[in-house]
VEXZA-806888 format. One record per residue: residue number from 1; residue in one letter; x, y, z of N, C-alpha, C in turn. Coordinates in Angstrom, 3 decimals. Layout:
N
[NUM "a" [X Y Z] [X Y Z] [X Y Z]]
...
REM end
This chain:
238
[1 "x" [0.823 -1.211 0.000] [0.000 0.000 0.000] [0.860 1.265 0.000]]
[2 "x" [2.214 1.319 0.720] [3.074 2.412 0.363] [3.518 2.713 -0.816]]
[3 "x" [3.864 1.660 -1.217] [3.889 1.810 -2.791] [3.420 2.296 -3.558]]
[4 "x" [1.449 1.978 -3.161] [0.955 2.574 -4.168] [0.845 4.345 -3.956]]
[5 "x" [0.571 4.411 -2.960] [0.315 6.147 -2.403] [2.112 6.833 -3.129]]
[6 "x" [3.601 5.753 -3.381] [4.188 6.588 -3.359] [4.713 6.955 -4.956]]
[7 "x" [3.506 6.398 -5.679] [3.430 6.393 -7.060] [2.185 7.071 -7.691]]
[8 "x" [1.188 6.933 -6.528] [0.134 7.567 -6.638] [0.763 9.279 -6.951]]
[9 "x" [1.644 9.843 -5.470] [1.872 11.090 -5.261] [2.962 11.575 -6.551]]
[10 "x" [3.554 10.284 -7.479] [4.753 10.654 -8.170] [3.924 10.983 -8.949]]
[11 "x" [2.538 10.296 -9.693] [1.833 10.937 -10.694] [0.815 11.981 -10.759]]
[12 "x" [0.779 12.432 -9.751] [0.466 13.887 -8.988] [1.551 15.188 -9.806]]
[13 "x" [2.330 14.661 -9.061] [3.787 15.543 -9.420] [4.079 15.896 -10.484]]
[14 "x" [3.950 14.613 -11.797] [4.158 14.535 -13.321] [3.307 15.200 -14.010]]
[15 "x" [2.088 15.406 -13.602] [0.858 15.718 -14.461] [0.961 17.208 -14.107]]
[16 "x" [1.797 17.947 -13.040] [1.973 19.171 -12.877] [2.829 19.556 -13.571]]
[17 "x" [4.142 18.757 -13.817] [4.593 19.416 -14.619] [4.208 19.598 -16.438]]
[18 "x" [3.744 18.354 -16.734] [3.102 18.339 -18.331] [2.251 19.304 -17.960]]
[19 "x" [1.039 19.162 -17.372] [0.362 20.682 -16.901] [-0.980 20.094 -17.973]]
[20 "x" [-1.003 19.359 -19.139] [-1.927 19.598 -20.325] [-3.419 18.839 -19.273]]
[21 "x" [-2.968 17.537 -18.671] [-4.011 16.919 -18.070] [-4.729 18.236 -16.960]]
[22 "x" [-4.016 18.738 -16.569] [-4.613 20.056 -15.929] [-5.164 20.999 -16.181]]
[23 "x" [-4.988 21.089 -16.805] [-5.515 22.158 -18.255] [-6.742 21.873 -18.811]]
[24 "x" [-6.543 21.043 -19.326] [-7.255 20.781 -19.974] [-9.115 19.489 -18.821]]
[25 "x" [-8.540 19.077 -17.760] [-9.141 18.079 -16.754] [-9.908 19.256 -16.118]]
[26 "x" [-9.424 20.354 -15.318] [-9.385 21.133 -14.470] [-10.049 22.731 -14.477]]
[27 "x" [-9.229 23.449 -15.522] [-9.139 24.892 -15.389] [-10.100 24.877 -16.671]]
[28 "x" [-10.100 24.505 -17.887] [-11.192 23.955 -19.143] [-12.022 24.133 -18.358]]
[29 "x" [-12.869 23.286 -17.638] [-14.069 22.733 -17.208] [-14.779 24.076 -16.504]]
[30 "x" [-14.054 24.353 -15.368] [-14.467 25.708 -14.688] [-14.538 26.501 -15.014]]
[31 "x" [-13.418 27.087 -16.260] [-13.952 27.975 -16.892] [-14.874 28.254 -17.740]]
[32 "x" [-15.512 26.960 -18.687] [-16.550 26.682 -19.599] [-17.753 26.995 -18.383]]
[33 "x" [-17.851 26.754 -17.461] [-18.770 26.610 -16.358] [-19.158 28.466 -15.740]]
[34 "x" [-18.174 28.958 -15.111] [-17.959 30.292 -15.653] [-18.930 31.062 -16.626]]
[35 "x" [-18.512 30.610 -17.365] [-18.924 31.423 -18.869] [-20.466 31.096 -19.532]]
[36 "x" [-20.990 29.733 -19.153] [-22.010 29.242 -19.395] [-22.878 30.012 -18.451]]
[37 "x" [-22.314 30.064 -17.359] [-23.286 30.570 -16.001] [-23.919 32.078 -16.309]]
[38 "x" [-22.923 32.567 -16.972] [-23.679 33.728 -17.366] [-24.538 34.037 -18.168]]
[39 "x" [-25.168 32.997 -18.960] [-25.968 32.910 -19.972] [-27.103 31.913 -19.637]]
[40 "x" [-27.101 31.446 -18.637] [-28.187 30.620 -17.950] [-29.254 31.457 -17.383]]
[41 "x" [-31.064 31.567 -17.771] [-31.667 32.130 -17.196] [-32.484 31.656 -16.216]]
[42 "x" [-32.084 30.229 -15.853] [-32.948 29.766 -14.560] [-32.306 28.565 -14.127]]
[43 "x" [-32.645 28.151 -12.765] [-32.107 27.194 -12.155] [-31.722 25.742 -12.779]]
[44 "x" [-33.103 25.709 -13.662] [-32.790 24.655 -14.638] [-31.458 24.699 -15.459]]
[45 "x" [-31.443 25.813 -16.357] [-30.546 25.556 -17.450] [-29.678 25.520 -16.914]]
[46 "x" [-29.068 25.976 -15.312] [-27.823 25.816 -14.726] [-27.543 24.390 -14.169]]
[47 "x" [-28.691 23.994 -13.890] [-28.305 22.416 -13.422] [-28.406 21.387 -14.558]]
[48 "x" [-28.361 21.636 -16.398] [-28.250 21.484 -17.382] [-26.804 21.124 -17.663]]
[49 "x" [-26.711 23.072 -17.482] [-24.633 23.254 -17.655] [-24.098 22.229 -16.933]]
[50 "x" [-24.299 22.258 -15.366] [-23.452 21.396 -14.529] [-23.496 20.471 -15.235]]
[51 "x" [-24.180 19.281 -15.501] [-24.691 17.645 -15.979] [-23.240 17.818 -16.586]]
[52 "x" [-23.480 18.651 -17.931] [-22.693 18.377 -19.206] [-21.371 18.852 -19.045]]
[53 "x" [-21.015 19.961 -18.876] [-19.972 20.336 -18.263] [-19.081 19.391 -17.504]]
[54 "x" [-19.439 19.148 -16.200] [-19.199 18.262 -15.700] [-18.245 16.844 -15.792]]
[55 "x" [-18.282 16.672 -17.608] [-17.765 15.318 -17.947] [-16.432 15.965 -18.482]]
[56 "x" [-16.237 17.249 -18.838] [-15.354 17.369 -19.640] [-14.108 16.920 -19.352]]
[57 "x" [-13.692 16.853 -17.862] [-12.728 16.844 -17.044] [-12.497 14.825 -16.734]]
[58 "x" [-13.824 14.050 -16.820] [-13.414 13.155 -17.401] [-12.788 12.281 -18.830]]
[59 "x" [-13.601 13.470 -19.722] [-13.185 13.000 -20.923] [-11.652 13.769 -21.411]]
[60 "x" [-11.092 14.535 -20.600] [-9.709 14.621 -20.968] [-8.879 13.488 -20.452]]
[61 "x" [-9.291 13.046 -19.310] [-8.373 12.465 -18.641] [-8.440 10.694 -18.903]]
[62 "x" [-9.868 10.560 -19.126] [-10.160 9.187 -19.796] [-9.448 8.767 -20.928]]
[63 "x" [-9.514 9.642 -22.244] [-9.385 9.593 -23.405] [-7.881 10.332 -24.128]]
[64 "x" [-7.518 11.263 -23.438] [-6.187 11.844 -23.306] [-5.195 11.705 -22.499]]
[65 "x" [-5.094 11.813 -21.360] [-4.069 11.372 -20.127] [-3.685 10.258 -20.014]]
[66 "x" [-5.215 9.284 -19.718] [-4.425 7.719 -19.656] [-3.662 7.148 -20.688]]
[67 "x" [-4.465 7.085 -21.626] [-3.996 5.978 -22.949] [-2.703 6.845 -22.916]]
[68 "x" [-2.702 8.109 -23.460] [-1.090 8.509 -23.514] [-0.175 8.282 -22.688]]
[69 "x" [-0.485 8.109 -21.640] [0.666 8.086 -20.238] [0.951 6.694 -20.920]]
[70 "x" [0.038 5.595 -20.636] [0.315 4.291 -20.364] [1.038 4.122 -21.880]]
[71 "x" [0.758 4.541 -22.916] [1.618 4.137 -24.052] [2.985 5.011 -23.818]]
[72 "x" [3.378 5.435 -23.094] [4.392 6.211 -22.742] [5.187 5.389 -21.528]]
[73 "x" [4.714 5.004 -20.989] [5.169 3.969 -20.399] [5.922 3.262 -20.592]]
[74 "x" [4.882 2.378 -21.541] [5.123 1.214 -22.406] [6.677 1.092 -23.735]]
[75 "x" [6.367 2.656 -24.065] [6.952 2.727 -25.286] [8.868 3.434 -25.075]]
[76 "x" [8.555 3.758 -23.886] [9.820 3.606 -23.135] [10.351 2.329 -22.075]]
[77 "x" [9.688 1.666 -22.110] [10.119 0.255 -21.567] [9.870 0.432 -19.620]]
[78 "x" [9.699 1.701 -19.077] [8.910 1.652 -18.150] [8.671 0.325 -17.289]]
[79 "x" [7.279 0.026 -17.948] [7.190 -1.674 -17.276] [7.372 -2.538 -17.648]]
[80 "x" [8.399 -2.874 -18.542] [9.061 -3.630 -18.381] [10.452 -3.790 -17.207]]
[81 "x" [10.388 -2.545 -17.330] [11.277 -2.350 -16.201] [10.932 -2.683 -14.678]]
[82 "x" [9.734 -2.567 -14.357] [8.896 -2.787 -13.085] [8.808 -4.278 -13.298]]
[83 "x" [9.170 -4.793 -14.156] [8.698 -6.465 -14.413] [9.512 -6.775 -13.679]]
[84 "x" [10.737 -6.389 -13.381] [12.281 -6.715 -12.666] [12.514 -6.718 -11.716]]
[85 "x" [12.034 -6.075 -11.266] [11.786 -5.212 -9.529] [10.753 -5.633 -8.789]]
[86 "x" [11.158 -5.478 -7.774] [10.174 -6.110 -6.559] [8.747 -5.139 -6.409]]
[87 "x" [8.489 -4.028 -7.516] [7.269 -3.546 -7.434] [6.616 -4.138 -8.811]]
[88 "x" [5.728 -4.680 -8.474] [4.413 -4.850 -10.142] [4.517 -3.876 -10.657]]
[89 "x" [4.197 -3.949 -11.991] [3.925 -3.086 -12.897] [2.388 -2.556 -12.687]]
[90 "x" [1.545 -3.755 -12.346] [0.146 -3.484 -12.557] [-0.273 -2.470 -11.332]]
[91 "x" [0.871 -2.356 -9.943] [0.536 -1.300 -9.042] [0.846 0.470 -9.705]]
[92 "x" [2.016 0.116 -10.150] [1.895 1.356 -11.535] [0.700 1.960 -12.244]]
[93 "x" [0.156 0.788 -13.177] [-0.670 1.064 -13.417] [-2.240 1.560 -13.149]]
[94 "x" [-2.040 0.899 -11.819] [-3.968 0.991 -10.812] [-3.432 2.322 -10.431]]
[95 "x" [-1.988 2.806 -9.662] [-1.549 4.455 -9.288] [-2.392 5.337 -10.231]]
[96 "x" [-2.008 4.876 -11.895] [-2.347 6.139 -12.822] [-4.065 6.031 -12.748]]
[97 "x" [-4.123 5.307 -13.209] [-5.947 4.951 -13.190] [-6.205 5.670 -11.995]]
[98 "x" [-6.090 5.185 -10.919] [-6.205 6.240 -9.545] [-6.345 7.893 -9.615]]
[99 "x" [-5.459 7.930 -10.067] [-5.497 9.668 -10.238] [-6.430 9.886 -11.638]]
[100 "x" [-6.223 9.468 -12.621] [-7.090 9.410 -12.979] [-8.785 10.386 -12.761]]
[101 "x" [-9.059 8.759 -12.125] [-10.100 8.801 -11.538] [-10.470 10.123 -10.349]]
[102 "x" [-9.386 9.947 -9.487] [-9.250 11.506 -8.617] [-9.235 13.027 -9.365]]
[103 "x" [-8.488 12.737 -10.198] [-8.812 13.905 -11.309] [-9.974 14.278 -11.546]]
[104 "x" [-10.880 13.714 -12.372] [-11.914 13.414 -12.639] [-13.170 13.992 -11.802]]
[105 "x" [-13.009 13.340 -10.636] [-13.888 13.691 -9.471] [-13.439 15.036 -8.891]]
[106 "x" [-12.160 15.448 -9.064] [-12.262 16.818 -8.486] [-12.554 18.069 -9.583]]
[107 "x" [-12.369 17.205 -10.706] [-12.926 18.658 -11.748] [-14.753 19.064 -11.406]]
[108 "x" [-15.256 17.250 -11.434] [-15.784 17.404 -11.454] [-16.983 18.591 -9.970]]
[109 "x" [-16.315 18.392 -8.950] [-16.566 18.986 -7.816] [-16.134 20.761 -8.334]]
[110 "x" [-15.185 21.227 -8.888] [-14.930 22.466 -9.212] [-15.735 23.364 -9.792]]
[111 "x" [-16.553 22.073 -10.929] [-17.438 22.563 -11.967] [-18.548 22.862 -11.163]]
[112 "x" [-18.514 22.421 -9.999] [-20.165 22.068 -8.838] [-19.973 23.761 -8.339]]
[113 "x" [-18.815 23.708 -7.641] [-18.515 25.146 -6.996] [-18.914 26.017 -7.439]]
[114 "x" [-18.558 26.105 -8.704] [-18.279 27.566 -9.508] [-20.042 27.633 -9.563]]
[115 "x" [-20.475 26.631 -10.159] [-22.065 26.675 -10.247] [-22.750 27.649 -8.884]]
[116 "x" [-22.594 26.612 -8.052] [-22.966 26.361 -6.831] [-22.703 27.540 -6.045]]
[117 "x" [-21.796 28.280 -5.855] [-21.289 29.631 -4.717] [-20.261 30.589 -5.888]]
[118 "x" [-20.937 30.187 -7.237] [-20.384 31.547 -8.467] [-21.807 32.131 -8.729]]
[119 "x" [-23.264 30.850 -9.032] [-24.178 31.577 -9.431] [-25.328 30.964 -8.647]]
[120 "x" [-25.367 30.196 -7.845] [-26.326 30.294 -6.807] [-27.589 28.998 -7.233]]
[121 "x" [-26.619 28.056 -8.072] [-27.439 27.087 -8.430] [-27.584 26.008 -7.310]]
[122 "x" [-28.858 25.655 -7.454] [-29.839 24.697 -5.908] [-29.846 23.548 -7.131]]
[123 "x" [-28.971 22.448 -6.940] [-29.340 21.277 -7.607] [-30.394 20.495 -6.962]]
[124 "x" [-31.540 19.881 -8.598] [-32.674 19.699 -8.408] [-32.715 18.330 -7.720]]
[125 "x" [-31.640 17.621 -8.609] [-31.550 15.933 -8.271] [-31.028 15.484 -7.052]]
[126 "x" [-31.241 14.166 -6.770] [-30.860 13.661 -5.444] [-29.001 13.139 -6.288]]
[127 "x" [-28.001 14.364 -4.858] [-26.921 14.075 -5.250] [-25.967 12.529 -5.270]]
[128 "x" [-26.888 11.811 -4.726] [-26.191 10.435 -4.727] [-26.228 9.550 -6.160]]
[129 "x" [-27.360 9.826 -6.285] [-27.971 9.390 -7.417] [-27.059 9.861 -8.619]]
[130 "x" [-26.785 11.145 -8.823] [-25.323 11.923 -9.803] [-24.042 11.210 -9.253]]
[131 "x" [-23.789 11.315 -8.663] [-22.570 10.864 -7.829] [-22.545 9.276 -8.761]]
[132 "x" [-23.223 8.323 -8.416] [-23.502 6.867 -9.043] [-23.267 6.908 -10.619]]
[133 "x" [-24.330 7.851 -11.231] [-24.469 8.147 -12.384] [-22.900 8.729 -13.330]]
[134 "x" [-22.331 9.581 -12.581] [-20.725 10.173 -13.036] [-19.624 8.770 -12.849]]
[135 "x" [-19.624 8.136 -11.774] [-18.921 7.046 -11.428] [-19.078 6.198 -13.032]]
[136 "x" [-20.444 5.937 -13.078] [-20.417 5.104 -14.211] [-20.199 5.539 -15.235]]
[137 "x" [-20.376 6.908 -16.464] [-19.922 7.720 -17.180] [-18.423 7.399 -17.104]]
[138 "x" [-17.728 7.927 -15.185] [-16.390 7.610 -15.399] [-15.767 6.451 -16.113]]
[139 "x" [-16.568 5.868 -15.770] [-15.759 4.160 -15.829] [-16.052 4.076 -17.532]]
[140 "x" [-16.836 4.039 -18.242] [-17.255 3.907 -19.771] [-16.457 4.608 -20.105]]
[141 "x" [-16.152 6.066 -19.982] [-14.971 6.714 -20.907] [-13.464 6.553 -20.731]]
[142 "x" [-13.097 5.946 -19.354] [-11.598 5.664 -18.780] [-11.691 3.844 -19.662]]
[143 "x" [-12.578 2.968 -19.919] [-12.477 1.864 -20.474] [-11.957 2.017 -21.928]]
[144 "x" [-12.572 2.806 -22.140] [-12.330 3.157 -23.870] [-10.410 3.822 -23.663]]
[145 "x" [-10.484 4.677 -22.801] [-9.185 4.698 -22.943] [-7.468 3.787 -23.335]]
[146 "x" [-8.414 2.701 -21.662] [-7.763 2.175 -21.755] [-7.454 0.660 -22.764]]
[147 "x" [-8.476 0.647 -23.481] [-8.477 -0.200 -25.054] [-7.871 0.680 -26.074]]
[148 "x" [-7.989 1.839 -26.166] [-6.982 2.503 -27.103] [-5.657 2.142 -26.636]]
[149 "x" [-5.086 2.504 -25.030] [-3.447 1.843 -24.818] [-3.391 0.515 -25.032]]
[150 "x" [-4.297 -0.117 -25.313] [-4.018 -1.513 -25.209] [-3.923 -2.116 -26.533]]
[151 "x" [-4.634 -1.076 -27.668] [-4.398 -1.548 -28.873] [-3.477 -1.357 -30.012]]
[152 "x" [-3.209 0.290 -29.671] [-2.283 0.860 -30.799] [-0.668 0.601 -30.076]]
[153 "x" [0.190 0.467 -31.461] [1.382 0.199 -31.171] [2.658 0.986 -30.783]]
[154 "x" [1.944 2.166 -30.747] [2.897 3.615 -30.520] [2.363 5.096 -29.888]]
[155 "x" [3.293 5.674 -28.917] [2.811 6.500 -28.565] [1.892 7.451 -29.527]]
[156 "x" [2.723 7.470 -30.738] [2.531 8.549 -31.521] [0.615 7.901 -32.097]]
[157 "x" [0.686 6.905 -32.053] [-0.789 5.851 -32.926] [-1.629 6.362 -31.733]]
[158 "x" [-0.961 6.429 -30.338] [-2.021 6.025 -29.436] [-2.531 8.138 -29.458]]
[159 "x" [-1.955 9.092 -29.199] [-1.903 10.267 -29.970] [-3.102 10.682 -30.981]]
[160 "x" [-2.473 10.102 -32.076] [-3.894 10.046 -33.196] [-5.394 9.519 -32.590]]
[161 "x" [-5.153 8.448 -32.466] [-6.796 7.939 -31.786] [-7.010 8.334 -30.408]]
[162 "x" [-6.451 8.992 -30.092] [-7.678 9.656 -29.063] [-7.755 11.066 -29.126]]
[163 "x" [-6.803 11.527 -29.942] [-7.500 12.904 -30.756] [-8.822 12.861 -31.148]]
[164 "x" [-8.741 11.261 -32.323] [-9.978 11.076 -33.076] [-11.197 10.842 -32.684]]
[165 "x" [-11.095 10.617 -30.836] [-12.292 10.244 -30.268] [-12.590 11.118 -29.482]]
[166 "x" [-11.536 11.788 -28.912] [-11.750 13.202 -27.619] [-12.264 14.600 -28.230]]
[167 "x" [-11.622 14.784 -29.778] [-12.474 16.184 -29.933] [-13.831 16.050 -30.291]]
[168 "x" [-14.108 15.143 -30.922] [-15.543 14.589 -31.356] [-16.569 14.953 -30.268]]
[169 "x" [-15.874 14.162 -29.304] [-16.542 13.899 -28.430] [-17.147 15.069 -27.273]]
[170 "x" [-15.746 15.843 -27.486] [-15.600 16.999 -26.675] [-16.858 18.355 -26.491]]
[171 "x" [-16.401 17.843 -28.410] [-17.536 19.024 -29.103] [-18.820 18.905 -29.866]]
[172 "x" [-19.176 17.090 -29.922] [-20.822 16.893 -30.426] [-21.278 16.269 -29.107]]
[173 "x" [-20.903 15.496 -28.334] [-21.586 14.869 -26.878] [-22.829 15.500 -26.389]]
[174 "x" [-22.507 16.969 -26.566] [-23.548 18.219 -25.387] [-22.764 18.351 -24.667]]
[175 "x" [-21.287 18.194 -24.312] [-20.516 18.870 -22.919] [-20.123 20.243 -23.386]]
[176 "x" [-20.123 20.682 -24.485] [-19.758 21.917 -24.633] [-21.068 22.680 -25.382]]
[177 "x" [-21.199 22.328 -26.837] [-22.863 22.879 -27.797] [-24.164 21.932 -27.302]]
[178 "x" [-25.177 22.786 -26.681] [-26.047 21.607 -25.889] [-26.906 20.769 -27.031]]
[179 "x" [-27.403 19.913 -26.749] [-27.077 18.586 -27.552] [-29.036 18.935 -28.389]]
[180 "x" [-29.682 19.684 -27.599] [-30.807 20.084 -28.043] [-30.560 21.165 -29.104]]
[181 "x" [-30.104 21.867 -29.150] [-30.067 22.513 -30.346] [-29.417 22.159 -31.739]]
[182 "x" [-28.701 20.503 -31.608] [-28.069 20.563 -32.765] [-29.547 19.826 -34.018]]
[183 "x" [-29.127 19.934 -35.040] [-29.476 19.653 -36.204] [-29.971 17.695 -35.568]]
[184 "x" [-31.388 17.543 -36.280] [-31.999 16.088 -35.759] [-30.682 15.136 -36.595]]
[185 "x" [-30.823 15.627 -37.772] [-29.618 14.428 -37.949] [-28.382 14.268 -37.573]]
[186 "x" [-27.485 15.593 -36.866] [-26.808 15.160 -36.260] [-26.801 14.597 -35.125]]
[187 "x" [-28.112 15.155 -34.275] [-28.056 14.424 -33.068] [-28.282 12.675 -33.293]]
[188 "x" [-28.965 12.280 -34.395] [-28.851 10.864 -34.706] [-27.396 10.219 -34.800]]
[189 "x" [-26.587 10.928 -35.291] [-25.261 10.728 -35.516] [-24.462 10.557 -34.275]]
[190 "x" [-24.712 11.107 -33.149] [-23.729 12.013 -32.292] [-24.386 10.648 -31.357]]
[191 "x" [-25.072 9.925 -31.482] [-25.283 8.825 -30.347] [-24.522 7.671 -30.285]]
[192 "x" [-23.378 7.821 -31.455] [-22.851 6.455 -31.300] [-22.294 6.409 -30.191]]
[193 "x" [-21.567 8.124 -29.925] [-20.743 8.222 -28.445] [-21.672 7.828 -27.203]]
[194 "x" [-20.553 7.047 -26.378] [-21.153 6.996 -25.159] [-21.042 8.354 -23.922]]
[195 "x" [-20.070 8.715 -24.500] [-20.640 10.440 -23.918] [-21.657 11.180 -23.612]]
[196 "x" [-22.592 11.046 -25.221] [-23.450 11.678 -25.021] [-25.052 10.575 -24.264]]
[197 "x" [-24.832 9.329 -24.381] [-25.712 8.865 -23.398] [-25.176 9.185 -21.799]]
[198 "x" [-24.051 9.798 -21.780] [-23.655 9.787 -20.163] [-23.952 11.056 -19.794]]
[199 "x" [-23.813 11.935 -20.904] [-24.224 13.643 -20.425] [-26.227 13.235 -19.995]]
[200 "x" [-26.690 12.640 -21.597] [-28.158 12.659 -21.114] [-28.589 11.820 -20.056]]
[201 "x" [-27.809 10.780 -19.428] [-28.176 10.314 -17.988] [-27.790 11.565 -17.403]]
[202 "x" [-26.738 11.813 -16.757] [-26.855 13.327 -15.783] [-27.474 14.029 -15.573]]
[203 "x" [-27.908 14.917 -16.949] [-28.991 15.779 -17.712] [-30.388 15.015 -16.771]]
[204 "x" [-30.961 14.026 -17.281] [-32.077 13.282 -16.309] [-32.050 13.533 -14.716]]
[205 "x" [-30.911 12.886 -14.489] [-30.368 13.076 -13.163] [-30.447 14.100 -12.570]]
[206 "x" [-30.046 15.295 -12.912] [-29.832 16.378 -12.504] [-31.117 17.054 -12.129]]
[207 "x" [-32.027 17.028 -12.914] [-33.642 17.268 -13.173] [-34.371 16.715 -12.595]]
[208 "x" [-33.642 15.565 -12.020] [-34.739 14.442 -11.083] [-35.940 14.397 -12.253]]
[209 "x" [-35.365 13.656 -13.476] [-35.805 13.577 -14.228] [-35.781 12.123 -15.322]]
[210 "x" [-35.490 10.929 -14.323] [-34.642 9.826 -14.767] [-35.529 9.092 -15.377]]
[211 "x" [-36.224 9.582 -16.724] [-37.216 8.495 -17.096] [-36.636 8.458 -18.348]]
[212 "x" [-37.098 6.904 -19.261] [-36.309 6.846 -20.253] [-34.855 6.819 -20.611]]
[213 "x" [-34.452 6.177 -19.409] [-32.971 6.457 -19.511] [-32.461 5.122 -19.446]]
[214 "x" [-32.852 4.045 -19.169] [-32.772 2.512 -19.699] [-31.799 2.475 -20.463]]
[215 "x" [-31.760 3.172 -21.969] [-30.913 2.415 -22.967] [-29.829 3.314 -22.669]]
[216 "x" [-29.397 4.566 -22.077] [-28.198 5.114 -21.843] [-27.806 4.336 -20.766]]
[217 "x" [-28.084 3.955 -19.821] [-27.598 2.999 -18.948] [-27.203 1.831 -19.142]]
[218 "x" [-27.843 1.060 -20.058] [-27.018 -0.174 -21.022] [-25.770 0.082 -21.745]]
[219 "x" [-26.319 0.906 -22.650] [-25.041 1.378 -23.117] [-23.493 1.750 -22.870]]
[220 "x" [-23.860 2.702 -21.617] [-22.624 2.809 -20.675] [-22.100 1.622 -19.930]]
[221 "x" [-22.706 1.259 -19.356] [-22.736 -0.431 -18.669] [-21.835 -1.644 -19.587]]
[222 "x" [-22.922 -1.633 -20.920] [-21.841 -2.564 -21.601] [-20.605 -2.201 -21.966]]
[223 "x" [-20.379 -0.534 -22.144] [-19.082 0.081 -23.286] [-18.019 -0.356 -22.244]]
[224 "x" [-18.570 -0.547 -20.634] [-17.766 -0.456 -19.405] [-17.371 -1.568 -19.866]]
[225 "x" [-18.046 -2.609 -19.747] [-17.472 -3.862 -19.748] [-16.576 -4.287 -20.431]]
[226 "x" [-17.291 -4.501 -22.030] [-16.642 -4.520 -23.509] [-15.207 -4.116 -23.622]]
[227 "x" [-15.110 -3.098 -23.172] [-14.076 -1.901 -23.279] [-12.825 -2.960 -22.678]]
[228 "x" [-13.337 -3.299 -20.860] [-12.120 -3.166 -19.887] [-11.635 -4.795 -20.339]]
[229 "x" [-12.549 -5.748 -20.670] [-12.448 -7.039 -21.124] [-11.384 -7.226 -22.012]]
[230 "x" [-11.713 -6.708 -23.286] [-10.689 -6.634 -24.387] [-9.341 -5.615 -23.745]]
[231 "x" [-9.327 -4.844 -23.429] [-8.198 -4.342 -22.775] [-7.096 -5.173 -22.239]]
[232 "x" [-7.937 -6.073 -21.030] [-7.267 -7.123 -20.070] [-6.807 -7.634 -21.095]]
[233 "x" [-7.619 -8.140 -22.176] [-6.849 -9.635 -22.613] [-5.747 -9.522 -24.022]]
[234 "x" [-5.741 -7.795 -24.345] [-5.092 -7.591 -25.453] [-3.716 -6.456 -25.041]]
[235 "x" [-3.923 -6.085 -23.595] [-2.579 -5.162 -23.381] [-1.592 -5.900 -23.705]]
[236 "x" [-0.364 -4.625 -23.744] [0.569 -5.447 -23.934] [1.982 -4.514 -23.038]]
[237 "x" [2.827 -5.475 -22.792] [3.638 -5.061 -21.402] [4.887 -4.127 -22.159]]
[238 "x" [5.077 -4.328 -23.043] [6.216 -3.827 -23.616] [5.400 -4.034 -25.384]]
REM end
């Protein structure tokens, strides 16, 4: 367990200095939140922003941070190097996922703040219920991540594809252009992402509004699974 906290705190340290997972996890999110807030004319559309907003800070860190770290890892021989040594590699790896995940949850809490004691938003939904709902979002977009490190053969491959899935995602989901105003056929389009079934669970959520939300909950559920399955059985150590 020392181990892990003392790898946990090393990838604390690292992500300060790259700075982009921060940036982009963190100060992005709050400030989109910010800026939205001022254009919100009622309690609703602010507990809207939050939902969607909200993910952005997972989907950097799901889809950008991990897969890159871990093919960075990898592609410097990293763990293989841990293969040698009396620490696992795989405690390495649960460290990054860890923060990760801590990441994640504190953007997501930032994005709450700024809402919350910037513009005076009273969330409608029962917060446990969001809380459950983001956990699982988390886990569907950090799976996909981590099947991109597990599939492409180079930092630079792993780079490209999650460009190809994070701006997409970034910018048709509803975490940034809300997902009601786009064009019907794009919103037909824009569902392959599991993003945007995770913004419109929240969105429900948030509204204490959870009806019809069955097939976004499958969806996320299986991408979780699907995702972490093939991952396990196709990473590769070096």
């Amino acid at each position: 367990m020392n181990t892990f906290w003392l790898l946990y705190k090393a990838e604390i340290k690292l992500s300060f200095r790259e700075m982009s997972s921060v940036i982009f996890g963190l100060i992005l999110p709050a400030g989109l939140m910010a800026l939205m807030g001022m254009f919100a004319h009622s309690n609703e559309e602010m507990n809207l922003s939050f939902a969607a907003i909200a993910t952005i800070g997972l989907c950097a860190t799901g889809l950008m941070s991990l897969p890159l770290s871990l093919s960075s890892y990898r592609e410097q021989k990293v763990l293989k190097r841990y293969k040698v040594t009396p620490i696992s590699p795989v405690i390495l790896l649960f460290a990054h996922v860890s923060y990760c995940f801590s990441l994640s949850i504190f953007s997501m809490l930032m994005v709450f703040a700024v809402a919350k004691f910037g513009y005076g938003m009273n969330f409608i939904g029962s917060p446990l219920k969001f809380i459950a709902g983001y956990l699982l979002v988390m886990a569907a977009i950090h799976s996909i991540g981590l099947i991109i490190a597990s599939l492409s053969q180079s930092e630079k491959t792993t780079g490209a594809i999650s460009s190809a899935l994070y701006f997409p995602m970034f910018l048709l989901s509803g975490a940034t252009i809300p997902f009601e105003i786009m064009p019907s056929f794009l919103q037909s389009i824009v569902k392959i992402f599991p993003l945007t079934h995770g913004i419109e669970l929240l969105k429900g959520i948030a509204l204490n509004q959870p009806t019809n939300l069955t097939f976004s909950l499958t969806v996320l559920i299986l991408t979780a699974i699907v995702c972490l399955i093939i991952s396990i059985k196709f990473f590769k150590w070096e």
